[in-house]
GULOBA-259736 format. One line per field, with one value per residue (C-alpha): x, y, z; residue in one letter. Coordinates in steps of 0.5 Angstrom, whole numbers, plus 500, padded with zeros to 3 digits. Layout:
REM GULOBA-259736
px	X;... .
py	Y;... .
pz	Z;... .
r	a;... .
This chain:
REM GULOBA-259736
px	785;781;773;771;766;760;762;755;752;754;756;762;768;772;778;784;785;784;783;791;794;790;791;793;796;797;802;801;807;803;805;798;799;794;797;797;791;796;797;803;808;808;804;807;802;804;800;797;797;790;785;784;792;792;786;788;796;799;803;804;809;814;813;816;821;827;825;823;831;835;830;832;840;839;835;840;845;841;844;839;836;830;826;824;821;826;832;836;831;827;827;832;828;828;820;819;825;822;815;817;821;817;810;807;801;798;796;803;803;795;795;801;798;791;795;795;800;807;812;817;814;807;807;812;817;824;829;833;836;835;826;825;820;814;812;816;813;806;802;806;808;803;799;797;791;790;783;786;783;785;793;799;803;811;814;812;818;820;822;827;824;829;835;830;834;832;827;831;826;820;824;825;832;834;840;840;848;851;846;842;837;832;832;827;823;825;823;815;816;818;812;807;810;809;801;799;802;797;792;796;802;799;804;810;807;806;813;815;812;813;821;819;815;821;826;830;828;830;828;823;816;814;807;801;795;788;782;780;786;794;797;803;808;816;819;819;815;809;805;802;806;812;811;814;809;811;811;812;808;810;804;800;793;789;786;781;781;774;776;777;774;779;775;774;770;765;770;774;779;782;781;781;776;774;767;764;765;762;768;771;778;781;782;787;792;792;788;784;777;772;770;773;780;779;785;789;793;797;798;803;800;804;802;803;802;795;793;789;789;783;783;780;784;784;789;788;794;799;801;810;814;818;820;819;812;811;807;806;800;800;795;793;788;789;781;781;777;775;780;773;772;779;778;781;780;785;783;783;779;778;776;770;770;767;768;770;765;759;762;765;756;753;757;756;748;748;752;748;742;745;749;743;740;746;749;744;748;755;755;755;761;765;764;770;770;768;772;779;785;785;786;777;773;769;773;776;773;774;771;765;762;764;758;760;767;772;770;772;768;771;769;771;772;765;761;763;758;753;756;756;749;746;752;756;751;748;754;754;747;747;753;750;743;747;750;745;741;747;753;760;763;766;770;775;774;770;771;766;767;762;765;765;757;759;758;752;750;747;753;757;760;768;772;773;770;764;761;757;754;753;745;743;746;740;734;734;736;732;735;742;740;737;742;747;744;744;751;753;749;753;759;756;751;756;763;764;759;760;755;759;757;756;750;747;747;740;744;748;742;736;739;741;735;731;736;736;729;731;737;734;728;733;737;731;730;725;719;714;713;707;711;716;712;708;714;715;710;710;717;714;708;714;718;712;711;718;718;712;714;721;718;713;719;725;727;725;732;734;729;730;735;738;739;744;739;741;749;749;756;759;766;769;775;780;776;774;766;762;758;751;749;755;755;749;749;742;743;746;740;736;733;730;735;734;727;725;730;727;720;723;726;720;716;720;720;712;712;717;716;721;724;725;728;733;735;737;740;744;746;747;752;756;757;758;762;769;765;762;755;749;742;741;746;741;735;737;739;732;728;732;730;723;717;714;707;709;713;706;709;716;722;728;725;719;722;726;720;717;722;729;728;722;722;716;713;713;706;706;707;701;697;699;695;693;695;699;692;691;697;695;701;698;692;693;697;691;687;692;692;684;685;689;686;679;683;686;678;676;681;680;672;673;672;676;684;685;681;684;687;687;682;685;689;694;697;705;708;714;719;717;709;711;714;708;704;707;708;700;699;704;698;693;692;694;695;694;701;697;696;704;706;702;705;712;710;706;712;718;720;726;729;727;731;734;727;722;726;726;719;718;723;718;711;715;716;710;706;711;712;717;718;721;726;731;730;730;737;740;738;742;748;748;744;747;746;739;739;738;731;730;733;728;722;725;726;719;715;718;717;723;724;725;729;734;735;736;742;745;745;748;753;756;756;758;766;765;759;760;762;755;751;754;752;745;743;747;743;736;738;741 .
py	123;118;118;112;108;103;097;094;100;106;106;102;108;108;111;110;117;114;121;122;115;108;101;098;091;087;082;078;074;070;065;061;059;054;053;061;062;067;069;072;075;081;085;090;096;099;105;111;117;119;123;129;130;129;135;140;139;139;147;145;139;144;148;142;140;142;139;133;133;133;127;124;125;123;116;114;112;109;100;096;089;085;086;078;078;077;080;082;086;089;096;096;098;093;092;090;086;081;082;080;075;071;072;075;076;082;085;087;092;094;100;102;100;105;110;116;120;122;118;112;108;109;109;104;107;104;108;109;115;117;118;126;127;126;133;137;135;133;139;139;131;127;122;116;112;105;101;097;094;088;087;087;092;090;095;099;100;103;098;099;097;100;094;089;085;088;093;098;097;101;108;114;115;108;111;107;108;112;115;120;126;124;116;116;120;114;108;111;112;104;103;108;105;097;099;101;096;094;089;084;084;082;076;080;085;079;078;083;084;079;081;088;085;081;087;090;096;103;106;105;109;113;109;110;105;107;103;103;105;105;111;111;118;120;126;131;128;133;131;124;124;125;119;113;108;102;100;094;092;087;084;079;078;078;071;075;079;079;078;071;065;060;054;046;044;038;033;036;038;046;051;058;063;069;069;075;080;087;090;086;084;090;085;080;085;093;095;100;098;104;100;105;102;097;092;087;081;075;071;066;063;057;053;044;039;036;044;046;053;055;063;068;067;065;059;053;053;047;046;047;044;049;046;039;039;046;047;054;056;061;065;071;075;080;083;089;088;091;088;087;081;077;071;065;059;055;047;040;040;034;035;031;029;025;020;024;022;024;030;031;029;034;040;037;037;044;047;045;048;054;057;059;064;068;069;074;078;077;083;087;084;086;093;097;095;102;098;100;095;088;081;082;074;079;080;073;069;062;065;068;060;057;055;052;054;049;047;043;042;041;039;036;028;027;031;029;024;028;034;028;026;033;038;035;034;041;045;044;045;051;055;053;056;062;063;062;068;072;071;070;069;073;068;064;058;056;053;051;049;047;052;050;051;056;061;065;065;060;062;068;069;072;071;065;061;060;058;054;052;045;046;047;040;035;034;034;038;044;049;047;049;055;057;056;059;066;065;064;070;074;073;078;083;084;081;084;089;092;098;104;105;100;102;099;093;091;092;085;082;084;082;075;074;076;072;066;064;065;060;055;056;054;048;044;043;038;043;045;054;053;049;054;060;057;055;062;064;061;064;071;069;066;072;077;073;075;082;083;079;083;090;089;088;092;099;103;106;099;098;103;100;107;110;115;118;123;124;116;115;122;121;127;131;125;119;117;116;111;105;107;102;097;096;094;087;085;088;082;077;082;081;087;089;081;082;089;089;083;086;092;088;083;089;092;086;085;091;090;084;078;077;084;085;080;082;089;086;082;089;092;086;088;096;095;089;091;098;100;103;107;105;110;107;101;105;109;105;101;106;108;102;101;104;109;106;101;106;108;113;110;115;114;119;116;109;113;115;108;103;105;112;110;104;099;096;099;102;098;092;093;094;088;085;078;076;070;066;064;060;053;051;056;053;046;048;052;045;041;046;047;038;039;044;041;034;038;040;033;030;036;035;027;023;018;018;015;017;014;020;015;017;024;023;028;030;030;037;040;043;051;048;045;052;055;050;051;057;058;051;057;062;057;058;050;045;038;033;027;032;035;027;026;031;030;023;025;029;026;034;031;029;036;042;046;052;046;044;051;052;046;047;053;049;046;051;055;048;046;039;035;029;035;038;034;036;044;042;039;044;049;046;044;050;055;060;059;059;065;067;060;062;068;063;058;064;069;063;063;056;053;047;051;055;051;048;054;055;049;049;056;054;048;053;060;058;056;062;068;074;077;072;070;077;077;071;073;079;075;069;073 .
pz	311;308;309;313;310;314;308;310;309;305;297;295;292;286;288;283;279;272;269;270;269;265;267;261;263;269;270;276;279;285;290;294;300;303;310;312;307;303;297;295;291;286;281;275;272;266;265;260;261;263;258;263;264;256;255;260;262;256;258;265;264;262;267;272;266;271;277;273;271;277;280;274;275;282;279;273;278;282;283;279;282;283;290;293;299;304;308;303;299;303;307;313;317;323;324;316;316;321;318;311;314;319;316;322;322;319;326;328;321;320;324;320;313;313;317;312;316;314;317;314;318;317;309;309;305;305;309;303;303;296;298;299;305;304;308;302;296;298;296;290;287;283;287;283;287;286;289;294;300;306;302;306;300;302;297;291;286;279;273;269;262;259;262;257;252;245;247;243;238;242;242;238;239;240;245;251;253;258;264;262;265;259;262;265;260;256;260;259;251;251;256;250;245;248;249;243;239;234;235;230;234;240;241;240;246;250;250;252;258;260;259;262;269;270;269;275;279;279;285;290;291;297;298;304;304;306;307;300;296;295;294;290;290;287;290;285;280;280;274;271;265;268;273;272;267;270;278;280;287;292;297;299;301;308;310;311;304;302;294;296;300;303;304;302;296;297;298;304;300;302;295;294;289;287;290;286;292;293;293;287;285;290;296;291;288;287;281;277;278;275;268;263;266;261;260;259;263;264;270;273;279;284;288;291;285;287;286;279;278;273;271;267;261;254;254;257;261;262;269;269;274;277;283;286;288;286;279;275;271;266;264;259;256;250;250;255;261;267;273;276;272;273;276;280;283;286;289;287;281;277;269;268;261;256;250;245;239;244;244;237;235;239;236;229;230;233;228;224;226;228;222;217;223;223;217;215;219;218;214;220;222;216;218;223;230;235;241;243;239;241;236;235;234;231;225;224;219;223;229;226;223;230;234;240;242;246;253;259;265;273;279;286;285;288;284;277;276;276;272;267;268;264;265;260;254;256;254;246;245;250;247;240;241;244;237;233;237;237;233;234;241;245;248;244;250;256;263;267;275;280;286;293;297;301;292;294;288;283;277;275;269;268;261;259;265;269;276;278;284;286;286;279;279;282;280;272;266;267;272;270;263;264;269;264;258;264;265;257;255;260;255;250;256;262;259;251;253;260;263;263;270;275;278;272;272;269;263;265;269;265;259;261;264;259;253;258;256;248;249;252;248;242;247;247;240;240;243;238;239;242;248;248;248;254;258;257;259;266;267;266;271;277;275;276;283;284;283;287;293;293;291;297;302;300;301;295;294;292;287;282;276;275;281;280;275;269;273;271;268;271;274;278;275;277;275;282;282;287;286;289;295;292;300;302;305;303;295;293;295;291;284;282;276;274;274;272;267;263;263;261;255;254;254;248;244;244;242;235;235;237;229;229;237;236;230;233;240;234;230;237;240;233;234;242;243;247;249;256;254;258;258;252;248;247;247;242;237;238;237;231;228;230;225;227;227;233;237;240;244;247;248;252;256;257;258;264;268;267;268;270;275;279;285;285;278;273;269;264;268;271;266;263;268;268;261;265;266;259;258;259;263;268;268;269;275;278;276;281;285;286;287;293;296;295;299;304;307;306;310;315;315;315;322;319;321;315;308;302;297;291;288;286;280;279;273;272;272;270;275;273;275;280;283;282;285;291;292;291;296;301;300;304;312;313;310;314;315;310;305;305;306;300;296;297;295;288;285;289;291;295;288;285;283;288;287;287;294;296;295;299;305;306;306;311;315;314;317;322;318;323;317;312;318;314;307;310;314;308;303;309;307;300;297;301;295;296;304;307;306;309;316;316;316;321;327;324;327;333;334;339;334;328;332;335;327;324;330;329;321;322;327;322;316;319;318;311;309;304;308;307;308;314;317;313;317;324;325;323;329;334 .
r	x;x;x;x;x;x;x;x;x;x;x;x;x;x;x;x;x;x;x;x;x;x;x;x;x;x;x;x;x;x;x;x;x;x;x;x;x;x;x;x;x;x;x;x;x;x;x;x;x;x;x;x;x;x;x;x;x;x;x;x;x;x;x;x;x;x;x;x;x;x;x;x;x;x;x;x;x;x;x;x;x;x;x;x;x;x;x;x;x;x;x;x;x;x;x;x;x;x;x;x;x;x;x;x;x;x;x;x;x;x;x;x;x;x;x;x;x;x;x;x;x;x;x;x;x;x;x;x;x;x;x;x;x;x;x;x;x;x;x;x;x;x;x;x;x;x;x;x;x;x;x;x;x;x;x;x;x;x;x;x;x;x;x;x;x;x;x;x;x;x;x;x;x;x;x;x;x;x;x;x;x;x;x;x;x;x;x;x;x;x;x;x;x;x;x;x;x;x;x;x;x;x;x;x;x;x;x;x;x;x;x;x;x;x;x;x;x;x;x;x;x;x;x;x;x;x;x;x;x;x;x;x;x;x;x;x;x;x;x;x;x;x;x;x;x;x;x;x;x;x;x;x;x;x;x;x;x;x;x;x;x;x;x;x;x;x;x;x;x;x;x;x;x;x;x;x;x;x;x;x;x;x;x;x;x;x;x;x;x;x;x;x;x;x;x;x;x;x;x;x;x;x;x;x;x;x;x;x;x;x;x;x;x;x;x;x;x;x;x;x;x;x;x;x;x;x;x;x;x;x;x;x;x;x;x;x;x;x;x;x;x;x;x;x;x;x;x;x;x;x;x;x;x;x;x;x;x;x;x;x;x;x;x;x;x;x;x;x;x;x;x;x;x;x;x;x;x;x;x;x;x;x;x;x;x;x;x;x;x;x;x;x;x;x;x;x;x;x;x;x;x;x;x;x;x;x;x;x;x;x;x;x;x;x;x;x;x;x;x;x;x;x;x;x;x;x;x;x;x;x;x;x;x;x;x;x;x;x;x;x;x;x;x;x;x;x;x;x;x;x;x;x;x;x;x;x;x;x;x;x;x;x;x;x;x;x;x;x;x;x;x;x;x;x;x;x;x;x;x;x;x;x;x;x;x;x;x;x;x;x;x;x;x;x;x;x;x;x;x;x;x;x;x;x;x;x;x;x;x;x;x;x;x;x;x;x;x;x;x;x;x;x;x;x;x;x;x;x;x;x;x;x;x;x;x;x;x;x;x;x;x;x;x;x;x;x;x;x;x;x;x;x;x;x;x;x;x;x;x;x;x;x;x;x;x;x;x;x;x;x;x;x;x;x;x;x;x;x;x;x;x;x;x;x;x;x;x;x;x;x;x;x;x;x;x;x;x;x;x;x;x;x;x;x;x;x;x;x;x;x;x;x;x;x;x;x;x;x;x;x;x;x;x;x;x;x;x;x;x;x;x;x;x;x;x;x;x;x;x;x;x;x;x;x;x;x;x;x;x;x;x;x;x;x;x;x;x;x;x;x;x;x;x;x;x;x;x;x;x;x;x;x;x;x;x;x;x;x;x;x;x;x;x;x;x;x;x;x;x;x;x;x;x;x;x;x;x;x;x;x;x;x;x;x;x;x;x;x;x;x;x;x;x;x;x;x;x;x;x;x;x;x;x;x;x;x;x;x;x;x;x;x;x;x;x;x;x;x;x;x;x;x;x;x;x;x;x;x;x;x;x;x;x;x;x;x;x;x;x;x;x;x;x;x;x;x;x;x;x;x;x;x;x;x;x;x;x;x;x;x;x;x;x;x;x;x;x;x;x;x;x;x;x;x;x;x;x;x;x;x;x;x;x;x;x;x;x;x;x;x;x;x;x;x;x;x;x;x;x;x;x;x;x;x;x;x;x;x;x;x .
């Protein structure tokens, strides 16, 4: 029986067995059904033999080759057919027959679906009578795990690849007539022979599996669902190389899976996304989800005309009529990818667009500035790529001396004039400044989409496309573009280049972090160095702020980047591992990985020396790019290139000890001390904050109810310094309403950028200023992504009014709220 895990406590597990058998493609056939929130239909896994089968296993194959004959005589005869959702196709158990028919609601069938005894019932298995009992062959059959959480799974099945029109050419022996006991054996050849394909017949290979996800079934398998997997087994089939490579997987979703929110964009209107769930992708179809099953895709989703589907894919999909009202998008992926990072949004988006001539000059103008910078290292790029065989950007000439690769943009209808307003312009120059820091991109294309205010995070970064949320659209250019330049850069540091265990994400966020302010250095061309290594500075200083405050109230256990310490990337015999606190409600709304992880990189680059680090990110982009890599993979190639009279002591072994083993901050961090204070940005703001402080104790001294603050000139500040001024104003003990009036006023915070707004929502709270009430309760609502600390404040005070408007803001978005968020703030309200 499977373990119980708390999912808000414990560690999030990776079931799937991908030592035995490899994911290597997914073909997604899917039906979106927004009026019962469903989405349905089928998915076809084609499969490697694992490396630990390969390794160790080779002498036992035979030993099972009789056994493995006689099911394979039993199977041949077997009729073939393509399995619908519907009477004639499923089991003739009367229960199931009635489910698949009705669309009763899950309940009728949840006890039988995390049911692991040995029953036909519980493990919906179909009464043929060609399924051997599960109690007899248990100990011995192989048993393929899947990650799997809150799908209904209808049927699991065999297919027939060999019934392919054509698919004599992927066999040795190329004989297909007549029943044979070795068919079976050839139905997995054609499927080897199809994944290993070479790269340059990419498009071959996508045909034909789209042919063999379409061909009929050949036998049902037995199949049991626990809470966290699928377990998939063939009488008498005992070893992964004997088991069938090709399944077909018939299911549907929960209208409380927690892969997916079902809820209404900005204008009302009904969608559906991955919102970047802790638990992934396994709530939206059966997959492998540790990191090493890297692979590949393609998609055909339906859904009511009005309806765009946007996805993870390197097409830009055309929808194609398939019945009236009814549209088909398809898409595909040819570069191998965790299924973690597949990704879908379904809604009435709008493309907003612009004239093309705007367009087409922002491209030539970045060009321009990017191609010099990065053709010294083109040499890099000649050299063999170490990742797994696919159609690489890295070894295409065009690709190479493409500084903005093409883009589009989508939204509700409601918000595309502000995605015009700055978002638009901002693309160009953010994936130009993106290529002259690191070269070629990944990616062939890019989508853009504004989601729904319920995202909890300010953006997410998959293949091909980008969330962002609605908050980084008012107040400006400069937090849409430093959030853009964040989630751009994950197409090289979490994408192409993935962390082989998850538990170091710092690998994806420090290095986002830390190469968002290079980006947006190069984005905003027109800043003199002086400009941009003050505005740098600043950031650090907020960032450091940051850190302290989040290390000072949480637990320790989260602060430490490599939690898992020197058993980091150790997998069980099986393949199954864990991801360390993956679970944990309050780690998503944490930043220590963000934060310690861009400290620990500026402080390497302080150390080599800008030029110089950045030519090695460069040179390790090229070497590891389609690859999962460790926190000593980096390290040791940094080392190896810096010399030896500025490595002032720095090991992998030390930098372990100091940054990523421990909790709290780092040493040198420390002892970096107050170099921030120099920087004339900072400065000024300390002026500012020196004038407010000194008119706030004028006006609390004064016995005139009204004293002139109009001799006090103020100095116009930047959204940066205008966080920090207030979160050092948040650091008096009062503040009187005329001074917060008159704050307000001076810089117009309620037209400030959501962390401006933010910091302001908190003065608020803080001084119990009635008049900006309102500004918390819209920030509430529309910056939803940064709202939950809000809600803490509001009850910590235990003020009745502050109360009762955390309540109501809570009770009018608790519907529509991230599942975690919700929870979070439940437990801080009641």
């Amino acid at each position: 029986m499977e373990t119980q895990l708390d999912p808000m406590k414990d560690d999030l597990p990776l079931m799937a067995n991908t030592s035995y058998m490899l994911v290597k493609h997914y073909v997604l056939d899917l039906d979106v059904d927004f009026k019962r929130k469903v989405i349905e239909g089928s998915i076809v896994l084609f499969f490697e033999t694992g490396s630990q089968y390969r390794k160790t296993s080779s002498t036992g194959k035979e030993s099972c080759q009789s056994q493995f004959d006689e099911t394979c005589k039993m199977r041949a005869s077997e009729p073939c057919h393509i399995p619908m959702i519907n009477v004639s196709t499923c089991s003739s158990k009367t229960e199931y027959n009635d489910f698949a028919v009705t669309g009763k609601e899950e309940e009728a069938t949840s006890d039988e679906n995390s049911n692991h005894s040995n029953n036909e019932q519980a493990s919906g298995i179909s009464s043929s009578k060609d399924c051997c009992d599960i109690e007899n062959h248990g100990n011995k059959d192989f048993l393929l795990v899947l990650d799997c959480c809150d799908l209904s799974v209808l049927k699991v099945e065999e297919v027939d690849v060999a019934a392919v029109s054509g698919i004599e050419k992927f066999t040795r022996s190329a004989k297909l007539t007549g029943v044979s006991k070795d068919l079976e054996n050839l139905r997995n050849q054609i499927v080897h022979e199809l994944v290993t394909l070479p790269a340059n017949s990419w498009k071959e290979q996508l045909y034909y599996f789209t042919h063999c996800s379409q061909a009929p079934g050949c036998g049902e398998l037995l199949f049991s669902t626990g809470t966290w997997s699928l377990e998939i087994r063939k009488s008498g089939i005992q070893t992964p190389a004997d088991f069938p490579h090709a399944i077909r997987i018939w299911y549907k979703t929960k209208p409380e899976g927690r892969s997916v929110t079902w809820t209404t964009d900005q204008s009302g209107r009904p969608c559906v996304y991955t919102m970047g769930s802790p638990i992934n992708n396994r709530a939206l179809f059966p997959c492998q989800e540790p990191p090493i099953a890297l692979s590949t895709w393609q998609a055909s989703v339906r859904t009511a005309a009005g309806f765009v589907v946007l996805m993870s894919g390197e097409n830009s999909a055309e929808p194609v009529q398939v019945q009236e009202g009814i549209l088909s998008w398809y898409y595909y992926v040819s570069m191998p990818m965790p299924a973690s990072t597949f990704t879908i949004a379904v809604g009435c988006w709008q493309e907003v667009k612009q004239k093309s001539f705007k367009q087409t000059a922002a491209i030539e103008t970045n060009i321009e500035c990017s191609l010099p910078s990065c053709q010294t290292d083109f040499r890099w790029h000649e050299e063999t790529c170490g990742h797994v065989e696919y159609p690489c950007r890295f070894q295409n000439p065009a690709a190479r001396l493409q500084a903005v690769i093409p883009y589009r943009v989508f939204a509700p209808c409601c918000l595309m004039e502000s995605c015009e307003e700055y978002l638009l312009q901002l693309i160009p120059q953010c994936l130009s400044a993106a290529y002259a820091t690191l070269g070629t991109h990944p990616f062939s294309r890019l989508d853009i989409l504004i989601v729904p205010s319920n995202f909890s995070s300010l953006g997410m970064a998959s293949p091909h496309i980008i969330f962002l949320s609605q908050s980084v659209l008012p107040g400006g250019s400069h937090l849409c573009g430093t959030r853009l330049c964040h989630e751009i850069a994950h197409a090289w540091f979490g994408l192409a280049i993935g962390a082989r265990d998850w538990t170091e994400e710092w690998i994806s966020e420090g290095f986002a972090t830390f190469l968002e302010d290079i980006f947006w250095a190069r984005a905003q061309q027109q800043l003199s160095h002086d400009e941009i290594k003050g505005q740098q500075e600043l950031r650090a200083l907020l960032r450091w702020r940051r850190l302290r405050d989040e290390v000072q109230n949480s637990e320790e256990e989260l602060q430490v980047l490599r939690p898992k310490k020197e058993s980091t990337g150790e997998l069980s015999e099986s393949g199954a591992s864990v991801v360390k606190y993956g679970l944990k409600a309050e780690k998503i709304f944490m930043q220590v990985h963000y934060l310690k992880g861009y400290f620990l990189l500026r402080s390497l680059a302080r150390t080599i020396g800008e030029v110089s680090y950045l030519a090695s990110l460069r040179k390790f982009v090229v070497k590891f790019h389609g690859q999962l890599v460790l926190s000593q993979d980096f390290l040791s190639m940094l080392l190896e290139d810096i010399p030896k009279q500025k490595k002032s002591g720095l090991t992998i072994e030390s930098i372990f000890q100091n940054w990523l083993d421990t909790s709290g901050i780092p040493k040198p961090l420390l002892e970096e001390g107050e170099t921030w204070k120099e920087c004339q940005l900072v400065q000024q703001v300390s002026g500012e904050v020196t004038k407010w402080i000194q008119a706030n104790r004028r006006i609390r001294k004064s016995s005139k109810k009204k004293m002139k603050l109009d001799e006090v000139v103020f100095q116009q500040l930047l959204p940066d310094q205008l966080v920090l001024l207030l979160e050092s104003l948040l650091e008096e003990k009062t503040l009187c309403p005329r001074i917060l009036q008159c704050l307000e006023r001076t810089y117009q915070l309620r037209e400030q950028d959501a962390e401006v707004r933010h910091r302001w929502c908190e003065l608020v709270i803080k001084h119990k200023y009635e008049p900006g009430y309102g500004d918390i309760e819209r920030f509430l609502r529309e910056d939803q992504a940064m709202g939950v600390y809000l809600y803490g404040e509001l009850m910590v005070n235990e003020d009745a009014k502050q109360q009762d408007l955390a309540r109501k803001c809570f009770a009018a978005a608790q519907e529509h709220m991230d599942a975690s968020s919700a929870k979070v703030v439940a437990e801080m309200l009641f």
